[in-house]
C-alpha positions in Angstrom: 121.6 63.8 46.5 124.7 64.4 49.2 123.8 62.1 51.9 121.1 64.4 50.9 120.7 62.3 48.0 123.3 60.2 48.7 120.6 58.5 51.2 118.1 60.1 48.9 114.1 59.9 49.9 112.2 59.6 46.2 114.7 57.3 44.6 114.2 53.9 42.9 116.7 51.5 41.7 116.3 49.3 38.8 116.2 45.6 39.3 116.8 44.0 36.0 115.7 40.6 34.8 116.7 38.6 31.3 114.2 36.4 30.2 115.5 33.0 29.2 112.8 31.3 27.9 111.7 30.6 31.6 110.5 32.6 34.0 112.2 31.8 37.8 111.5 33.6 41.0 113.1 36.9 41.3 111.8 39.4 44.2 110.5 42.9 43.5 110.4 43.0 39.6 107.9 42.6 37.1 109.1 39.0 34.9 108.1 39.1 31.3 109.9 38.3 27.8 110.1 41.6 25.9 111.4 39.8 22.8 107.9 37.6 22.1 105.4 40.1 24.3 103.9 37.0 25.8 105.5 35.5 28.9 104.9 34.9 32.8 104.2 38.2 34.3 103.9 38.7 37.5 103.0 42.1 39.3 105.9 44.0 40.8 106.3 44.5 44.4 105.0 46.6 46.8 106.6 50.2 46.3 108.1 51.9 48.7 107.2 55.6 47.9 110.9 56.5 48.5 113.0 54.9 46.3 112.1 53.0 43.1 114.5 50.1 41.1 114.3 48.1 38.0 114.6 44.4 37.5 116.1 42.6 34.4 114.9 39.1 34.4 117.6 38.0 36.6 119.8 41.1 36.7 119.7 43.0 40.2 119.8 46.5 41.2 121.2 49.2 39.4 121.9 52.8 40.2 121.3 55.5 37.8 124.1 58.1 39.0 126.6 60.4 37.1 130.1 61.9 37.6 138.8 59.2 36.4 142.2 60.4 35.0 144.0 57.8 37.0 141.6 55.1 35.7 141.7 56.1 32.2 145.4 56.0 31.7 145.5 53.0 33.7 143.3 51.2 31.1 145.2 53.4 28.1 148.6 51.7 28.7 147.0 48.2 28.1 144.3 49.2 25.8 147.6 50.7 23.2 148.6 47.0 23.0 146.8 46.2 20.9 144.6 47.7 17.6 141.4 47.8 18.4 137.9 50.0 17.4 134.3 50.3 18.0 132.3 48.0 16.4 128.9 49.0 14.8 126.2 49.6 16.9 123.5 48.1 15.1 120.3 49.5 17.2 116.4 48.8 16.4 113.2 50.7 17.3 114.1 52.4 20.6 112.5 51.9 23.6 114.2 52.6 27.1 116.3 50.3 29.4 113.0 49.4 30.8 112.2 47.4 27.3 115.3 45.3 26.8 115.4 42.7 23.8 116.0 39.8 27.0 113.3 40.6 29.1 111.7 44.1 31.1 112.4 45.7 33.3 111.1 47.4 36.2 111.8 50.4 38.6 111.1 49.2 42.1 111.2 51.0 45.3 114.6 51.5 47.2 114.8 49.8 50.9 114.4 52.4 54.1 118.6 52.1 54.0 118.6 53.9 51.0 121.2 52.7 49.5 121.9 50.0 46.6 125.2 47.9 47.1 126.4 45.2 45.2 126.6 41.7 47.3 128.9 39.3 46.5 128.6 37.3 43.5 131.1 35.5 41.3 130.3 36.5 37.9 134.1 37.5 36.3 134.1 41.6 36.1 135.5 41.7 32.5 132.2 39.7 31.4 130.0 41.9 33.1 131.8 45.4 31.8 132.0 43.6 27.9 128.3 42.5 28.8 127.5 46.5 29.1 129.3 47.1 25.8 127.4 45.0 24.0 124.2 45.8 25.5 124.8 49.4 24.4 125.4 48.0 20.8 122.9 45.9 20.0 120.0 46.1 22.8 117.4 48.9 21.7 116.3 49.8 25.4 120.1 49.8 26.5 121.2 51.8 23.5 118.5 54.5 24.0 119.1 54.9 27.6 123.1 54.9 26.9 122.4 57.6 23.9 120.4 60.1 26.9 123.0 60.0 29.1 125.3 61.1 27.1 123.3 63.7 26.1 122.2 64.5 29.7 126.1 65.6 29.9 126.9 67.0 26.7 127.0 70.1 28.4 129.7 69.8 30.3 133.6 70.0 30.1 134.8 66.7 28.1 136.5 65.4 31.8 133.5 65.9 33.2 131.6 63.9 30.4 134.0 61.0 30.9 133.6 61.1 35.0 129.5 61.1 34.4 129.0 58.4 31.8 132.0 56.0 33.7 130.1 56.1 36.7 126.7 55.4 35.2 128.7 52.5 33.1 129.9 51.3 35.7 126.7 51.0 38.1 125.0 49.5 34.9 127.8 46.8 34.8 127.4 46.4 38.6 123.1 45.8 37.8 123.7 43.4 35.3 126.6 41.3 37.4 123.9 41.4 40.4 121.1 39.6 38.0 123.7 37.7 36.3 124.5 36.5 39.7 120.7 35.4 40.6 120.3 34.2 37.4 123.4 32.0 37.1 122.2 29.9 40.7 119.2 28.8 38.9 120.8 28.1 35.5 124.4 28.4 33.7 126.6 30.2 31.8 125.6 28.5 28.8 121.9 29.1 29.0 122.3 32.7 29.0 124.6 32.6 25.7 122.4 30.6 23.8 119.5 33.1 24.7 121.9 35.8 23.6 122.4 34.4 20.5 118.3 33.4 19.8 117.9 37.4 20.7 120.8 38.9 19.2 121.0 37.2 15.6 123.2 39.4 13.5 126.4 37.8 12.7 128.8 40.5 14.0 126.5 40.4 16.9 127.2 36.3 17.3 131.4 37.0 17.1 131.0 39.1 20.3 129.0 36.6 21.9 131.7 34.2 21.3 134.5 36.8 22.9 132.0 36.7 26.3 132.2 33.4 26.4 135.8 33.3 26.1 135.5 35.8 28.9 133.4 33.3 31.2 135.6 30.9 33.7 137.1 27.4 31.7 135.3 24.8 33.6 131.6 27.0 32.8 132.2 27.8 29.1 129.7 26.5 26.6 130.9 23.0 24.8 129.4 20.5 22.4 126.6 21.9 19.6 126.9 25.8 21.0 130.7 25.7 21.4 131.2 24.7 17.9 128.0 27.1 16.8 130.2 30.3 18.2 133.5 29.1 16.6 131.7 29.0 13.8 130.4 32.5 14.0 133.9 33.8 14.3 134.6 33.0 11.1 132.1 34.5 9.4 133.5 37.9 10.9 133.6 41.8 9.2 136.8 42.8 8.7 137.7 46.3 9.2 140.9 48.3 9.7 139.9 50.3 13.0 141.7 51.2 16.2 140.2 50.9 20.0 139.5 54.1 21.6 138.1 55.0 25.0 134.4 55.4 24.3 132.7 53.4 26.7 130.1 52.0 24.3 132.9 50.6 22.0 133.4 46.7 20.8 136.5 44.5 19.8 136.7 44.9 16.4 136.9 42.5 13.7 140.1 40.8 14.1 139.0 40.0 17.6 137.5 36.5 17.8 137.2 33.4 19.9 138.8 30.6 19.3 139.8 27.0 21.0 142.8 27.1 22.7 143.6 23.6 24.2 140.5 22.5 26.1 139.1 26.5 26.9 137.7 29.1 24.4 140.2 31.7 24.3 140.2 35.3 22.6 142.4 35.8 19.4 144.8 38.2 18.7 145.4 38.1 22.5 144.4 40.9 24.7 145.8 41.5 28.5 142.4 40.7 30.5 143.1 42.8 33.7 141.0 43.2 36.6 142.3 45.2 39.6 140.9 45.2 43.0 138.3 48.0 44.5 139.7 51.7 43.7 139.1 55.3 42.7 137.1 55.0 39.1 135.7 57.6 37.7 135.0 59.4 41.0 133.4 56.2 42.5 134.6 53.1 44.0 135.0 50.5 41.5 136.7 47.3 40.1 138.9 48.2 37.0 138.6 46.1 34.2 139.8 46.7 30.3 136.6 47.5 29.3 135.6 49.9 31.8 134.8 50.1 35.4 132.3 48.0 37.7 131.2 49.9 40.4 130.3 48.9 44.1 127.1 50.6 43.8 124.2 50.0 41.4 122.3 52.0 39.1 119.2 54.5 40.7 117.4 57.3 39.7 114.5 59.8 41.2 110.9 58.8 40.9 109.3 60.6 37.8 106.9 62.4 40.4 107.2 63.1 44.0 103.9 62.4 45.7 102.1 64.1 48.8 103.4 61.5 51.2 107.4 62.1 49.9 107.0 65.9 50.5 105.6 65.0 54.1 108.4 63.0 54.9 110.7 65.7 53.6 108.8 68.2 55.6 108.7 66.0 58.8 112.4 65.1 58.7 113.6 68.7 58.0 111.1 70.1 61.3 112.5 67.7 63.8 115.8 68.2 62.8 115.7 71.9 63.2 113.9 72.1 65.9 116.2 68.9 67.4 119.5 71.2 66.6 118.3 74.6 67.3 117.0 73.7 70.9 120.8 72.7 71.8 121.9 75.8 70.8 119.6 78.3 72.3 122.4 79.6 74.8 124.8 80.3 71.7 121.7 82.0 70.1 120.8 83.8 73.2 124.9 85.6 73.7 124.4 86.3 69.8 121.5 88.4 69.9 122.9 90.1 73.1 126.3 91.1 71.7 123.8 92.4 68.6 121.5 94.8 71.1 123.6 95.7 73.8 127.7 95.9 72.2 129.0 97.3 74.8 128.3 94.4 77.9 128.7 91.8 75.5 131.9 91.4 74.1 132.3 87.8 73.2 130.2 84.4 73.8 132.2 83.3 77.0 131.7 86.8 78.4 128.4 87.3 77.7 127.7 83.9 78.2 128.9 84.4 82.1 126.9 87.8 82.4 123.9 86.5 81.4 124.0 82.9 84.0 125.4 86.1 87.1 122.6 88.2 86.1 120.0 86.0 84.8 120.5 82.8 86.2 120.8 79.8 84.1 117.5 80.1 82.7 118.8 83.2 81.3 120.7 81.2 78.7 117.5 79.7 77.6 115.2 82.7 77.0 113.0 83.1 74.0 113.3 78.7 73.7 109.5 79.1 72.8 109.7 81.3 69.8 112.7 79.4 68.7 111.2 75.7 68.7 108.0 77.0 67.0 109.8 79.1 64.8 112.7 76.4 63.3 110.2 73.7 63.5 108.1 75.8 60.6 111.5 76.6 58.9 112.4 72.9 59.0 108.9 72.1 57.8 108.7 74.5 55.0 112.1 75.1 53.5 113.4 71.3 53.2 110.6 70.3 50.9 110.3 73.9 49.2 113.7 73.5 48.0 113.4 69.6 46.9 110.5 71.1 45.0 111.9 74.4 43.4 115.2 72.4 42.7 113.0 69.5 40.8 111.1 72.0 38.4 114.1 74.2 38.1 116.3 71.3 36.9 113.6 70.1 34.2 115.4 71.9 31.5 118.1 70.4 29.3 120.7 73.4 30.3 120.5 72.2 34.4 123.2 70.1 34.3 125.6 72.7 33.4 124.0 75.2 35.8 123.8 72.7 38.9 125.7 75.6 41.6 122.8 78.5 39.7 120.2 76.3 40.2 121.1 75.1 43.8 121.2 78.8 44.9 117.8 80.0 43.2 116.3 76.8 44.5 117.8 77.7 47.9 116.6 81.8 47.6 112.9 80.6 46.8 112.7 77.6 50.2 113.5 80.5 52.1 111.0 83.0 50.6 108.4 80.1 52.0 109.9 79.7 55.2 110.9 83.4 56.0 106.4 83.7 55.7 106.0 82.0 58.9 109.6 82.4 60.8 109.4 86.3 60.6 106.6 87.1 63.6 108.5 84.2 65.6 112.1 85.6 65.2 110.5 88.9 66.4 108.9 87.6 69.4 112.7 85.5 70.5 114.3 88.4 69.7 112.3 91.3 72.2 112.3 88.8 74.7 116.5 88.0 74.9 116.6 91.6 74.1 114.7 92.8 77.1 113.2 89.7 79.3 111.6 91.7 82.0 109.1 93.0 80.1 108.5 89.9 77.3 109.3 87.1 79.4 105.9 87.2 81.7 104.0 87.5 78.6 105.1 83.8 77.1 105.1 83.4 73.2 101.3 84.0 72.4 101.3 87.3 74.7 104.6 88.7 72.8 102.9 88.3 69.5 100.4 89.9 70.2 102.0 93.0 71.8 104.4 92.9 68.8 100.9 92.4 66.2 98.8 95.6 68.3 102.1 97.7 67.2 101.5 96.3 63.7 105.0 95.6 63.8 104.8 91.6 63.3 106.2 91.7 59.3 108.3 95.1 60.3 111.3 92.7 59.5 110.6 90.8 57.0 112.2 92.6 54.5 115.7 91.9 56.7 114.7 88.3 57.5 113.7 87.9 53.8 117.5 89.4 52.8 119.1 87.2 55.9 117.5 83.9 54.6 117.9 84.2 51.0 121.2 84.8 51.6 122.0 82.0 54.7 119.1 79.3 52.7 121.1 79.8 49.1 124.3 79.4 50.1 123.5 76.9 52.8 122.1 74.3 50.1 124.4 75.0 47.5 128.0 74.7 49.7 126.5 71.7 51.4 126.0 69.7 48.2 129.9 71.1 46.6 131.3 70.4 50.2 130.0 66.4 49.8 130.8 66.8 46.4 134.2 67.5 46.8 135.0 65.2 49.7 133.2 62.3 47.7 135.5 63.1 44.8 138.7 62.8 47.2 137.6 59.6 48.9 134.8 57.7 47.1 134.3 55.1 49.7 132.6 57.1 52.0 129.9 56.4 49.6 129.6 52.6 50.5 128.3 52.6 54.0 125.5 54.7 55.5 127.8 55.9 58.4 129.7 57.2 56.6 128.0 59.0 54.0 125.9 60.3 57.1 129.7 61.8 58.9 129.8 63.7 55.3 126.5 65.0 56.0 127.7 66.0 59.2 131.3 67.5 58.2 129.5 69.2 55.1 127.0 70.7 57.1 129.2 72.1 59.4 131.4 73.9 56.4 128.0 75.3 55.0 126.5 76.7 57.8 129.9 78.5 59.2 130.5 79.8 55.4 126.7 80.9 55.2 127.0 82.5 58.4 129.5 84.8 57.3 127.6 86.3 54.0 124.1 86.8 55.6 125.7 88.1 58.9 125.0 91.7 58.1 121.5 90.9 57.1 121.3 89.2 60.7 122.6 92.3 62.5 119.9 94.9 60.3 117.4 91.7 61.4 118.5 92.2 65.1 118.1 96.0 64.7 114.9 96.2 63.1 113.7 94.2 65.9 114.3 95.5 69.1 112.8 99.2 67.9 109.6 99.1 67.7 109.9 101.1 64.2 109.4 100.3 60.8 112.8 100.7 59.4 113.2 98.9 56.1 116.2 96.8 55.4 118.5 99.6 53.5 117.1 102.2 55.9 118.1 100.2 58.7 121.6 99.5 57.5 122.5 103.1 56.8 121.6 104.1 60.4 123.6 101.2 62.2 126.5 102.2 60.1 126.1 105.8 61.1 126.3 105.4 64.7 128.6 102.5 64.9 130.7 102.2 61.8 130.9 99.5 59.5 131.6 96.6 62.3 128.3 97.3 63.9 127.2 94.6 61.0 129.3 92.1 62.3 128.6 92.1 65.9 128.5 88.5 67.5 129.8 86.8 64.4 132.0 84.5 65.7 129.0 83.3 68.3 127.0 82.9 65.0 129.6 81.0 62.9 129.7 78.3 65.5 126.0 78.3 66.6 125.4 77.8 62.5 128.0 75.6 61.9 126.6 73.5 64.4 123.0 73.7 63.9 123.6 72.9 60.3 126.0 70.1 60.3 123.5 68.7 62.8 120.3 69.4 60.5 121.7 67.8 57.5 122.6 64.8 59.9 119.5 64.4 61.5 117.4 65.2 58.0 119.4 62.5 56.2 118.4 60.0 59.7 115.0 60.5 60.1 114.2 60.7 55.8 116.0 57.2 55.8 
């Protein structure tokens, strides 16, 4: 997910609503009590076959999503104030976050915009990030999703641990502040504690209750019966010597209680509240709080299965946009494979580029357009949704999130297996007829192929196309998903609007193609080689006789035409496939 993923085709987010003993309107979720199994249910919303949610019985969207020092020592300094520890997490049967102890929820379909961000709401951040805590504690679904992502990362480097499970903490805190938010309009603060404290009995369980209330804004805190019903509570508290650490899924301990203070419930020993404005958390932008982060973005996940249709769209996206891109850079394409057969007229793209409109004519710089539409339209086809595929199956196992760069390159090496099938007589035909137009040009597309197939020669480079695209695919995928990586790590706001994340794609892109350029541009030149004589060289064959006649540079002929032609056709294909999927 990059913008590929990042504006991710086959995603859901979760919508999640808390049943309070009523059931209220609440759009694209499924509404039923969990805690009783009998309820209002309605049927969820139409799915979009994209992206898929869940919905908590008044919580919103959430985003499912994994990945900071800064942050952390930011809260540290505070949290040292005071003596603090983990409280017990008392968990039943488990289930998953779909079967919370308030209500269901749901995974329902993403918008066409792809993308999940929080609106506006005025539910306090420090209740929503304690909310989470507790949750984690004492809900059974919560708990077991909480426990599997942490094992999802327990592969990686302790920083990196921290990074993953604060940024799926915090779009969980952002989900439930979004429902908390819907449900809140239709009922109050006070409702929703006293259906935490029918669903949550345990006593320990009731104290932190009581501390969320004292989180909740004065003039909305519970009074009467319930106030005195959580004071009460407090009293009947655990004591324990313990001390607060940074585990996410940690509670105030014991001597941590609510109490009244004047005419407001208040929090006793005292404890500095904090919550600073939008930042860098965890690698994501976030409100910091002392109990973790809240994210701008909500929680989402892949669909469990990708169906026919998402493949399609995959397959559609990735044609247009390679065929889109390539057909603006046929000129480069054209001085490229030039420089490649004839070295000694061409000597550089402006050069050649001026040779070919004097001798040719400006149609010149557009020869062999045929075979290279058809040709990138069946690469964009195949290899876009090839790769989804491989990369799906391939990161099935428990050891893929520690091997995401291994399994981005053989996910990339097998796409262009698929592709290299049907690009192979095509690249042949483009390149006989730039490589010698008076004879190939009269003949069109269909009549090259079949010169080319009546001198068996239409697979003669495949074995150099094969080595070319493994190479270029491989390293294409993998540095485009590091590149956004990285510049998503440096400035996480580019995640929060869609043109951005999209000039990512495009500045990604460009970085990938350029860099894959230069590793597969020997296989290229053998390619190029291979080609033009009508033998059947093989790839190693093919090589050694270049570097025979020529030296060693006769395998880097016209890369500086091709590191801009890719860089370009790349950063455009991951723009255009990230567009049109969306």
């Amino acid at each position: 997910m990059t913008a590929m993923g990042r504006l991710a085709v086959g995603s859901m987010y979760m919508l999640l609503s808390i049943s309070m003993g009523r059931a209220f309107q609440s759009s694209s979720m499924q509404l039923c009590s969990s805690r009783r199994k009998v309820s209002t249910c309605r049927p969820l919303a139409h799915h979009d076959n994209r992206h898929e949610g869940v919905v908590i019985d008044g919580i919103s969207e959430m985003r499912d999503d994994s990945s900071s020092k800064t942050s952390m020592q930011r809260r540290r300094m505070l949290m040292s104030m005071a003596a603090m520890a983990a409280s017990y997490p008392l968990v039943a049967q488990a289930h998953n976050i779909e079967d919370l102890e308030l209500g269901q929820g749901s995974w329902t379909a993403l918008g066409s915009s792809g993308r999940s961000a929080v609106t506006t709401n005025t539910i306090p951040a420090s209740f929503c990030t304690y909310l989470a805590r507790f949750l984690i504690n004492y809900d059974s679904g919560v708990a077991t999703w909480w426990k599997n992502q942490e094992e999802s990362v327990s592969l990686l480097p302790p920083e990196q641990q921290q990074r993953a499970l604060g940024r799926s903490f915090g779009k969980f805190s952002a989900s439930l502040q979004q429902a908390l938010d819907a449900y809140i309009k239709q009922s109050s603060y006070a409702d929703f504690i006293q259906r935490l404290l029918d669903t949550y009995t345990d006593n320990e369980a009731a104290r932190h209750i009581g501390i969320l209330s004292a989180l909740i804004p004065a003039k909305y805190q519970p009074t009467g019966s319930l106030r005195k019903a959580l004071l009460d509570t407090a009293a009947k508290r655990r004591t324990a010597d313990s001390v607060w650490t940074e585990d996410l899924g940690a509670l105030l301990p014991s001597p941590y209680h609510v109490v009244q203070s004047g005419d407001r419930l208040a929090i006793t020993p005292p404890i500095p509240i904090f919550q600073v404005g939008l930042g860098e958390e965890f690698g994501q932008t976030a409100t910091a709080t002392l109990f973790g982060p809240l994210s701008s973005e909500l929680l989402i996940r892949e669909l469990p299965n990708y169906t026919p249709q998402i493949y399609t769209i995959l397959g559609i996206s990735g044609a247009t946009g390679c065929a889109l891109t390539h057909s603006l850079v046929i000129p480069l394409d054209v001085v490229k494979t030039k420089a490649q057969t004839a070295p000694d007229e061409y000597s550089d793209i402006l050069q050649g580029a001026t040779k070919i409109v004097r001798e040719e004519g400006w149609s010149g710089l557009l020869t062999g357009a045929e075979a290279t539409l058809a040709g990138y339209f069946w690469y964009g086809l195949s290899v876009y949704p090839s790769y989804t595929f491989f990369k799906r199956i391939l990161s099935g196992s428990p050891w893929a999130v520690a091997h995401v760069n291994d399994i981005a390159l053989i996910a990339g090496a097998m796409a262009a297996v698929v592709a290299s099938l049907g690009l192979t007589p095509l690249e042949a035909a483009r390149i006989r007829v730039v490589a010698d137009p008076e004879k190939y040009k009269p003949l069109g597309l269909f009549g090259t192929l079949q010169v080319i197939a009546d001198e068996s020669a239409l697979y003669a480079g495949l074995p150099s196309l094969l080595t070319r695209q493994v190479i270029f695919g491989s390293v294409k995928f993998l540095a485009f998903e590091r590149a956004c990586d990285a510049i998503y790590t440096l400035s996480p706001v580019l995640r929060d609007a869609t043109w951005t994340a999209l000039g990512v794609s495009l500045v990604a892109g460009g970085f990938s193609g350029a860099l894959s350029s230069v590793v597969s541009q020997p296989a290229d030149s053998v390619l190029t080689y291979v080609s033009k004589s009508n033998g059947n060289l093989g790839f190693l064959s093919a090589m050694r006789v270049m570097v025979e006649e020529d030296g060693i540079t006769s395998l880097f002929r016209g890369l500086g035409s091709r590191c801009v032609w890719a860089g370009s056709i790349i950063a455009g294909q991951f723009l255009l496939y990230d567009v049109f999927r969306t």
